[in-house]
N, C-alpha and C positions, 0 to 999 in steps of 0.2 A: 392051823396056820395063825402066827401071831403076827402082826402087826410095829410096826414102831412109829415114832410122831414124823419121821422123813417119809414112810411108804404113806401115811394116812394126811399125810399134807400133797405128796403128790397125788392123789389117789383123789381130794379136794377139790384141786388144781383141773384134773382132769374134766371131773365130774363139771365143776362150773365153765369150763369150754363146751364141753358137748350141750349142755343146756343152752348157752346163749346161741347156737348155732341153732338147734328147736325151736327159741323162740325167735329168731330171726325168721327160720320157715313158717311159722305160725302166724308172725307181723304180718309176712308178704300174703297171704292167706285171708284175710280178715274181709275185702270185701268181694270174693269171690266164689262164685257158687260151688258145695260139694254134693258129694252122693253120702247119705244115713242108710243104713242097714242095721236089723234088730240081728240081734246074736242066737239066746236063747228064748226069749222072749219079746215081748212089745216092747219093756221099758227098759231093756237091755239094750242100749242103741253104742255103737259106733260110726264113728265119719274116716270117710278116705285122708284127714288132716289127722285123727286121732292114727290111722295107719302109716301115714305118711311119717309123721312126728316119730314112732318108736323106730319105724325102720329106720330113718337117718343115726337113731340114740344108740340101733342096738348095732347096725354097721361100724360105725367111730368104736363102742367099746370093745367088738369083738376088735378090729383093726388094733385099739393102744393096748389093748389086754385080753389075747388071744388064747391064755390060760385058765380065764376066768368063767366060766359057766355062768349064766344070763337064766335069767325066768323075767319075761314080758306080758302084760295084762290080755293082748290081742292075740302075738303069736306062740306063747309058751315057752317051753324050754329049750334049749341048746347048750350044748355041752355036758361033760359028766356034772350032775347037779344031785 
């Protein structure tokens, strides 16, 4: 799949919406208590805001680009990847 400077400027576009929407969630976040849970280890830690944060990123991308297959740090893969 190649690209051109219109798909990879909308594609930009995109990316810096879903972000500011993240860190909008994230602002409202900042003095309120969460739940830390280790993963694999001690120092492997996630927060319900670091899950909170992809699920909003990877809903909005699955939603603008339903063709594109996602790999996320917390919940993995989706889509043919």
């Amino acid at each position: 799949m190649s690209l051109d400077a219109r798909d990879i400027g909308a594609a930009l576009e995109t990316a810096r919406t879903i972000v500011g929407e993240a860190s909008a969630l994230l602002e409202g976040a900042q003095d309120q208590a969460f739940d830390i849970r280790s993963k694999s280890n001690l120092f492997d830690l996630v927060t319900e805001w670091d899950t909170r944060s992809e699920e909003l990123i990877r809903s909005r991308l699955q939603e603008l680009t339903p063709d594109v297959p996602l790999l996320a740090e917390e919940s993995g893969a989706s889509g043919k990847t």
